[in-house]
Structures are given as C-alpha cells and as structure tokens.
C-alpha positions as CSV (number, residue, x, y, z in Angstrom):
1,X,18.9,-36.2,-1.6
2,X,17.4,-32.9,-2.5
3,X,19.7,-29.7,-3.8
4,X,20.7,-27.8,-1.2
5,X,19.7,-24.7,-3.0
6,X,16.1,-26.1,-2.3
7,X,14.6,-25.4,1.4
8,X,11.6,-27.8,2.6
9,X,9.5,-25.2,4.0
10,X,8.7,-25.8,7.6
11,X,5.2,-25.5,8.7
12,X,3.8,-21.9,10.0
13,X,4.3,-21.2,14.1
14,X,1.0,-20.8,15.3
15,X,0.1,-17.7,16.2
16,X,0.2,-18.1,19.9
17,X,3.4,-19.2,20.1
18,X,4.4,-15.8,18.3
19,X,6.6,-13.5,20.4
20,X,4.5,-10.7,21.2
21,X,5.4,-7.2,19.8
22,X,7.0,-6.2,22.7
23,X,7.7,-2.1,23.3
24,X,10.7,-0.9,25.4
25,X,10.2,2.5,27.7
26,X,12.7,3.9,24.9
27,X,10.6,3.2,21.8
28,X,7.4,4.1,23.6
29,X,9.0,7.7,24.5
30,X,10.3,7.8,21.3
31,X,6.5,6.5,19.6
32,X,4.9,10.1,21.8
33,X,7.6,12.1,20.5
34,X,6.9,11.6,17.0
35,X,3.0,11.6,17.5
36,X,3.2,14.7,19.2
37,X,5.5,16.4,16.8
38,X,2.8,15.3,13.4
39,X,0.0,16.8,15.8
40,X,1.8,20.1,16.8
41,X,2.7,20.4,12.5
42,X,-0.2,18.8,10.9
43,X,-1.8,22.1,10.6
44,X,0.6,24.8,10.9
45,X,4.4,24.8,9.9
46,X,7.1,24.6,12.5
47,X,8.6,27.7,10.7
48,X,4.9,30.1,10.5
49,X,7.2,32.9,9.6
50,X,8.8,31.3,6.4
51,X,7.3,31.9,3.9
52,X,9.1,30.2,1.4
53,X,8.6,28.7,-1.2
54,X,6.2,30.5,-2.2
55,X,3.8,28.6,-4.9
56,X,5.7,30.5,-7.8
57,X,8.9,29.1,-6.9
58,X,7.9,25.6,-6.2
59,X,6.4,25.7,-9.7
60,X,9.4,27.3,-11.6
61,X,11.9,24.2,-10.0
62,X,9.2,22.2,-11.1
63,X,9.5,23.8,-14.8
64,X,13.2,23.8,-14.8
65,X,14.1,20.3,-13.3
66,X,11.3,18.7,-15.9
67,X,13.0,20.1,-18.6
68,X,16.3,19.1,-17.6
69,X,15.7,15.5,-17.2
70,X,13.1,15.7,-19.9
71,X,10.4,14.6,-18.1
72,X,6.7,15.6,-19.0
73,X,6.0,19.0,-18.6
74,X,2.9,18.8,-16.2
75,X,2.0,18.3,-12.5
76,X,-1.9,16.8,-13.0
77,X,0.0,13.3,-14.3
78,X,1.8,10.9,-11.8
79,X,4.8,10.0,-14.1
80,X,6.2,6.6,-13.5
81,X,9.8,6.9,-12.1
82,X,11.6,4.2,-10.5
83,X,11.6,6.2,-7.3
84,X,8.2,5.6,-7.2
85,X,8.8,1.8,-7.5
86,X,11.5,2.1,-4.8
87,X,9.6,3.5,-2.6
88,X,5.7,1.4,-2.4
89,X,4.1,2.5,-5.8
90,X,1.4,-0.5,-5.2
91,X,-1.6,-0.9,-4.3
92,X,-0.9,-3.3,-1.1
93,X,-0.4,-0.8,2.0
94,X,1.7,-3.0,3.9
95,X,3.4,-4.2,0.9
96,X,4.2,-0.8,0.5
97,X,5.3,0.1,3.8
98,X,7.8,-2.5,3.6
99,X,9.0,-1.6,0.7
100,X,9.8,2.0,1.6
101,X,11.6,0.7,5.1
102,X,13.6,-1.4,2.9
103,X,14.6,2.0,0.7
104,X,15.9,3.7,3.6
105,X,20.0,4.7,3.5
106,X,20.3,2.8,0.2
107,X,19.6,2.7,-3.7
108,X,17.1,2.1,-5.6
109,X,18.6,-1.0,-6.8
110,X,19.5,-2.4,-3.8
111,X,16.2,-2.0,-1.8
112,X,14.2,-3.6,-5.2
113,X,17.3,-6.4,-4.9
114,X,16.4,-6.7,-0.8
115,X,12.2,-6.8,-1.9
116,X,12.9,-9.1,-4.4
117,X,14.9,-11.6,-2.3
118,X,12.1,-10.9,0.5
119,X,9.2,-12.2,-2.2
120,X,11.5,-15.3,-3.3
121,X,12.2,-16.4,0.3
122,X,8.4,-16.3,1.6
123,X,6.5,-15.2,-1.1
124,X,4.9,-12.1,-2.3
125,X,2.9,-10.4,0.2
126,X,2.7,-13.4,2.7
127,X,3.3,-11.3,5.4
128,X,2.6,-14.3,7.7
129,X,5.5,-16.0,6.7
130,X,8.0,-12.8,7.5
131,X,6.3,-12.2,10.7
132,X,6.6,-15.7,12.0
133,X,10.7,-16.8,10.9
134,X,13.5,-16.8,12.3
135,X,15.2,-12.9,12.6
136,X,18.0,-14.8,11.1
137,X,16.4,-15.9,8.1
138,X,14.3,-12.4,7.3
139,X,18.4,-10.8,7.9
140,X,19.4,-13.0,5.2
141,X,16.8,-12.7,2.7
142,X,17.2,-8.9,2.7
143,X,20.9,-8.2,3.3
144,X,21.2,-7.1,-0.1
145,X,19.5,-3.4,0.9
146,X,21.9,-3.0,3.7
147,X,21.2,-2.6,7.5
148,X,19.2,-5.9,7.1
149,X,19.5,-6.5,10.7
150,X,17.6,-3.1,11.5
151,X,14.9,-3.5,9.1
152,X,14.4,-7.1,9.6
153,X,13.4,-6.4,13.3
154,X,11.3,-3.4,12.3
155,X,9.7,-5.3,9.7
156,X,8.8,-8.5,11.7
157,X,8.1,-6.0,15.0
158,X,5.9,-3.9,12.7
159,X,4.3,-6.9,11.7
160,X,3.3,-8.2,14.9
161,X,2.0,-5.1,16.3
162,X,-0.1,-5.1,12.7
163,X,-1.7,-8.0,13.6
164,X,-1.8,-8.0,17.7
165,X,-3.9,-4.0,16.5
166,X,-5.8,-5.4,13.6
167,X,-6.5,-9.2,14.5
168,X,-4.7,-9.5,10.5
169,X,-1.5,-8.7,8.7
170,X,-2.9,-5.6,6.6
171,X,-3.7,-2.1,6.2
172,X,-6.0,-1.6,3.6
173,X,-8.4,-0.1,5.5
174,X,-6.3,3.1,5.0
175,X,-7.2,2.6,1.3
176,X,-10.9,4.0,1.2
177,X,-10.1,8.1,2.3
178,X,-9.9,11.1,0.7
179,X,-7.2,14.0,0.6
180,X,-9.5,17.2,0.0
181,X,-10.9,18.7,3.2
182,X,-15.0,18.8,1.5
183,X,-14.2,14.9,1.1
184,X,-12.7,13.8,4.3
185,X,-16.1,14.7,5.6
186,X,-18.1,12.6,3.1
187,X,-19.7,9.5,4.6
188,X,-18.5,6.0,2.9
189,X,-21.9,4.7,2.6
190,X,-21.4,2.1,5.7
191,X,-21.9,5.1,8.4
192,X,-18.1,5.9,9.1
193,X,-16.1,8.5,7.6
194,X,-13.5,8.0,5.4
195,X,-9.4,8.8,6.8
196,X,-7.4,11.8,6.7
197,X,-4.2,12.2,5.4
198,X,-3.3,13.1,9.1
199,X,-5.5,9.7,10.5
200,X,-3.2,7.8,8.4
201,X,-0.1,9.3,9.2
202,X,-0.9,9.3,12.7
203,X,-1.7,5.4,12.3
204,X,1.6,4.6,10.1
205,X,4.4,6.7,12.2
206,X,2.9,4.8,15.8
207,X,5.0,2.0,14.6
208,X,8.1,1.6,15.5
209,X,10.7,1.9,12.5
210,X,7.9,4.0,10.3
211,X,8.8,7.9,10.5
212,X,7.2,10.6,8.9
213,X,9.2,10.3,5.6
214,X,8.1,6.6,5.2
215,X,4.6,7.5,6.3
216,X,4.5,10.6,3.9
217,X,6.0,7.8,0.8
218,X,3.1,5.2,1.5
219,X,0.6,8.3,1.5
220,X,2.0,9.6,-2.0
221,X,2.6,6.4,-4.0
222,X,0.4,3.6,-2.6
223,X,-2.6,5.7,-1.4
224,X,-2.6,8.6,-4.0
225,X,-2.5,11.3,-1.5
226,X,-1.2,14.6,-1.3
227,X,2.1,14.4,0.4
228,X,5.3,15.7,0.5
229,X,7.9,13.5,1.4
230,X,11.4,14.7,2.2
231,X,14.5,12.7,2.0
232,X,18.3,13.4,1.8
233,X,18.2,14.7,-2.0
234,X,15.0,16.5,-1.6
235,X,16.2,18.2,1.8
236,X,19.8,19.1,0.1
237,X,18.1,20.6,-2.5
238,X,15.4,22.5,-0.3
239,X,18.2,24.1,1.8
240,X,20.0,25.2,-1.8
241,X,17.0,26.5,-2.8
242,X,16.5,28.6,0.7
243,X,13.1,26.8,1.0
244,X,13.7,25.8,4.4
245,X,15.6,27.9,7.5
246,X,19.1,26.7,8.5
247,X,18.2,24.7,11.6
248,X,16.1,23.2,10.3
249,X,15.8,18.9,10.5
250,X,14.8,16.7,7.4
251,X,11.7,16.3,10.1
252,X,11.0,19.9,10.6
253,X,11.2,20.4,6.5
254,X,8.7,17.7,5.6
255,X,6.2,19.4,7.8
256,X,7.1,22.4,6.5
257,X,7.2,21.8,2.7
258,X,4.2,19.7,2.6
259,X,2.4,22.9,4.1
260,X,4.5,25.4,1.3
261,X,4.7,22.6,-1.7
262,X,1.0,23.5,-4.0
263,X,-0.8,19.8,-3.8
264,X,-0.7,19.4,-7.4
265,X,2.8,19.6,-7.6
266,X,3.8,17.5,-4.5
267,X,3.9,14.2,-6.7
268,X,6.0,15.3,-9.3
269,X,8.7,17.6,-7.7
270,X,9.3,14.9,-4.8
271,X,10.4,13.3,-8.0
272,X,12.2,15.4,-9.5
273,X,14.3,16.7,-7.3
274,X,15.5,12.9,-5.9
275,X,16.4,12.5,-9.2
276,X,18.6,15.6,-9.7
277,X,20.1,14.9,-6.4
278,X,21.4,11.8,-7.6
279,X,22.4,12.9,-11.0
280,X,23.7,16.2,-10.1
281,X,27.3,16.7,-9.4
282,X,26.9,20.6,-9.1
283,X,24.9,20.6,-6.2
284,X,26.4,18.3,-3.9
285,X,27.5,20.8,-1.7
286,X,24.8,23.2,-0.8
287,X,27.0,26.1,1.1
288,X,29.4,26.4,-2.4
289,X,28.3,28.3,-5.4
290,X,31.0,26.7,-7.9
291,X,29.7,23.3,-10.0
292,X,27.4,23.3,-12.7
293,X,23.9,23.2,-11.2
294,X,20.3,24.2,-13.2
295,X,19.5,25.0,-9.6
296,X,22.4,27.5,-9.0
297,X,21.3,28.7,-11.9
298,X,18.5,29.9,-11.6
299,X,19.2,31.1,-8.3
300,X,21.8,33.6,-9.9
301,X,19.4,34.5,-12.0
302,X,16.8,35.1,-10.0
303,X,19.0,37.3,-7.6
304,X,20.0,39.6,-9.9
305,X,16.2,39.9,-10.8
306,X,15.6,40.9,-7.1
307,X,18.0,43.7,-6.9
C-alpha cells in the first residue's frame, strides 16, 4: 500500500465542467470603483495641491536609508532584496501575481513558505492544476501565508476569469510594453502598440482580489516598470515623512507617490523603506517624536534648517 504522505494525482476536470468565474453585484460595484478611481489618478494626483515630496527629498531618504542598511548607494541598479522575491520578482506575470496575493497581511517568510507549498502540491506554474481543485485542497496547500481561505478563492476565481478572458491561464502578453511615454507609442513590429503602465494596471486591478498595490508590485518587479507601490511600511513611513496629507488612504498615497516619487528612484526606495519599516523600532508610531529613528532624524534636522 502506498505511504500516505504520497497522493495519486487524480486526472484534470475538463474544462467545461469548470465552475464558471462567477461575479456577484458586490464585486462588480466594487471592480468600477477601483477602475474608476486608477482612471480619475492615473494622470493627476488625488492631492494636486501637495506638493510633497518634492524630488530633493525623495532622493535624500533614498541617500540616508541606503546608507543605513548599507545598501548600494544608487537608484539606476535594481538591488536584489527579498522583498522583491516576496512579492513576484520573475519573469512569469501570473506567477507573479500570485505570488504578491500570497504576500498580502503576512511576511516574507510565510508567503515564500505558502508559494512554496503551492509549487510542491501542483507544480510550478501549472496554473491548470490550481484553477481546477478542490477550494479545500488550494486552502491547505497555502495555509502557511495565512488567510489561505481568502486567497485561495481569489487565486482560483482569478484564475478562471484569466482563462474564460484569455482562452489560457497567462498574462504574458503584458510582458512586451514600455514605461516611457515616446515608447508607449512605438509600434511592436506586428501592427499593435505595445501596453502602458496604465493598460496594465487597468487589466490587473479588474480582477477581483488584485488592488492597485498588487498591480503596482507585478508592474515593478515582474515587468520592470516604473511603479510605486505602497504598502503598510511604506505608507507609515510616507505619513512620518509628511509626504502624504492626513486623510489620506494607502489607495490615495500610491496614486499620489507614484506621481511625486522621480522614476529612477521608485525601485529602490519602495525597498528601502519596507525594509526600515520592519527593522525600525523608532518609527513605529508616526504621531510620537521619541525612538531612535534615521527618519526623525533628519526630519529635526531639516526643520531647524527651514526656520
């Protein structure tokens, strides 16, 4: 009798007998809500008045957070940090898209744990396989991560809608654009022009489960683009710095940053400032000017200067 550690893999549902990717009123409002929110701040910044930061000050927390976690010095270099793992630095799009749902509200080393699990159970990349199981089993595989029964049904939904959209389980058709506006109208040779940053995030966040933080990750690390993502640590540390107003959301600062934040320096500061969120016990709490903080810092410092 074979080990039960050992699972005879079943053969693969076929593809009609697939539920469909069904889409509730709620999740359709929800789906025009975000679309219309990228297209009203794709352009202009929900906060036109802001002007902070300014490209001086993006670049001096950029100088000071590299030097205190001694990372290279520069902003034309993607360094490798395990953030970037974390979150879909691969060259698979869907592969990455999954990876970066699987970060969400956890660590670093759990989500890797979940995607690793994930591989094991169906495979690398046989997206297929994920789609088609049981919710159960795709639960189990990734419980590791945490809220496994949430990203299980967006992963297998996303899936579905993937494939009922694209007639396959990919998106690397979102591979072949450019980020500069003189190249987004260059011709790719085969008579169609190649996707904007703002095409692709309009494609990724029309899934459900896929904000505009996930969207902006897969842009950054998978596709090389100019994005600025902002999660907990980088929107803590943006409403520290006074780079964003007070009522501001961790929606309403993305759009807002990635507008402020200079291109070149989108990569590396995302970067930098996750990791001094996490290592920094100075400046967990943003509204108190005790704890020892680089940040607080050079905010001192740089109020003085202004008086």
């Amino acid at each position: 009798m074979p080990s039960s550690s050992h699972q005879i893999p079943l053969p693969p549902t076929p593809t009609s007998l697939l539920p469909a990717a069904t889409t509730t009123e709620s999740e359709s409002q929800h789906k025009c809500k975000k679309l219309k929110l990228h297209s009203s701040y794709s352009i202009t910044s929900p906060f036109p008045n802001f002007l902070y930061p300014t490209p001086d000050e993006a670049l001096q927390v950029f100088q000071i957070l590299s030097a205190e976690h001694q990372e290279p010095n520069t902003f034309t270099l993607r360094p490798s940090l395990a953030t970037a793992t974390a979150c879909g630095e691969v060259s698979n799009v869907l592969e990455a898209v999954i990876s970066t749902i699987l970060s969400q509200n956890t660590s670093s080393k759990n989500s890797l744990a979940a995607k690793a699990n994930l591989d094991a159970r169906f495979g690398r990349n046989n997206f297929a396989a994920i789609a088609e199981a049981p919710h159960a089993d795709v639960v189990d595989a990734i419980r590791s991560g945490g809220l496994a029964n949430k990203k299980a049904a967006t992963i297998q939904k996303m899936l579905r809608s993937i494939k009922d959209k694209h007639g396959d389980y990919s998106l690397q058709h979102l591979t072949g654009g450019k980020s500069t506006a003189e190249e987004e109208q260059k011709d790719d040779g085969e008579g169609k022009k190649e996707m904007t940053n703002d095409e692709i995030m309009q494609e990724l966040i029309a899934y459900d489960g896929v904000g505009p933080k996930t969207a902006s990750c897969v842009l950054l690390f998978c596709l090389g683009r100019d994005s600025f993502a902002v999660d907990t640590h980088v929107f803590r540390l943006s409403r520290l710095l006074g780079w964003v107003p007070d009522k501001a959301d961790r929606v309403l600062a993305q759009a807002h940053l990635d507008l402020r934040v200079p291109n070149e320096l989108k990569y590396g500061l995302h970067n930098l400032m996750i990791k001094h969120g996490r290592a920094c016990k100075g400046c967990k709490n943003p509204g108190s000017s005790s704890g020892d903080c680089i940040l607080k810092t050079y905010l001192r410092t740089k109020n003085k200067t202004a008086k």
